[in-house]
N, C-alpha and C positions, 0 to 999 in steps of 0.2 A: 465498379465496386460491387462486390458482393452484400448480399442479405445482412448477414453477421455483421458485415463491415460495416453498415449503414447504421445497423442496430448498435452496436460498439459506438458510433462516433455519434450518436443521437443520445447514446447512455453519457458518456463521456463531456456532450456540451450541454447538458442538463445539469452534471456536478457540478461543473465550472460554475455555473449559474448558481446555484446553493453555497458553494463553498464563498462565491464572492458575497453572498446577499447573506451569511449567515454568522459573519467575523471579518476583524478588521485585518488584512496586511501589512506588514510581514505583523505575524505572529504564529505562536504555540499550534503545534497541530498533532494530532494523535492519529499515525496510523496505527489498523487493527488486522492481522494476516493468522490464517494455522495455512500449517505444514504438517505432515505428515512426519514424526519423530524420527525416523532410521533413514530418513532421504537427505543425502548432500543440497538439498533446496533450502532448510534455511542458513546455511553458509553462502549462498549465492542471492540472498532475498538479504543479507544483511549487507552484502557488496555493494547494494544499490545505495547507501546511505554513506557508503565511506567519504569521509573529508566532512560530512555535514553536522559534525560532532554530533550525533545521535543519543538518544539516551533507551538503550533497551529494555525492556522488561519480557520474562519467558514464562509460560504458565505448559506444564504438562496437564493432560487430561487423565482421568482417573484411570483410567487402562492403562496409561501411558503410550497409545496408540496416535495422539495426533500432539502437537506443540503451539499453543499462541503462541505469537510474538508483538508485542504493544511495542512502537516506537514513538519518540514523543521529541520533535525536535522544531526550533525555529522556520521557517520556509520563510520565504518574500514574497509568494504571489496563491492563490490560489492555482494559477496554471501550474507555478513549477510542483502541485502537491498532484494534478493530475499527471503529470508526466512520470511523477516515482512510480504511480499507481497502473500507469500502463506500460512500465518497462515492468512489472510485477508480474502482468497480468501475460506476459509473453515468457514468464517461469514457468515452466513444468509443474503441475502442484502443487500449485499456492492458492489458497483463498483468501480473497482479499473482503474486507467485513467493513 
């Protein structure tokens, strides 16, 4: 396993850790992402939530050069909020917040 990869999965069982010790499961959870405005990424960053009845909200930036996107949906575990977050994080141009 690589450096990155070590770092990646040391950052990853850290959240886990927070996300379990910081709220109760299943409940409410907000993710936080920008995307760059004129990239087909947040159509494929909204993919990840399909079926999970999602509730979006979109914030452009003053330039209108980057796009939040606030999702705010049920989960059932802390893990399954890490797993959205690292099929995220293997987008093209996503920040995930």
């Amino acid at each position: 396993m690589s450096q990155s990869n070590t770092k990646s999965e040391e950052f990853y069982s850290r959240f886990l850790e927070q996300l379990i010790n910081s709220q109760e499961w299943p409940g409410i959870y907000l993710f936080k992402f920008v995307v760059k405005s004129e990239s087909s990424h947040l159509i494929n960053l909204k993919d990840l939530f399909e079926g999970l009845n999602p509730d979006f909200s979109e914030k452009q930036s003053s330039k209108k050069t980057f796009t939040s996107l606030s999702v705010k949906l049920k989960m059932n575990s802390a893990d399954s909020v890490v797993k959205i977050y690292k099929k995220a994080s293997a987008l093209e141009g996503i920040i995930a917040l």
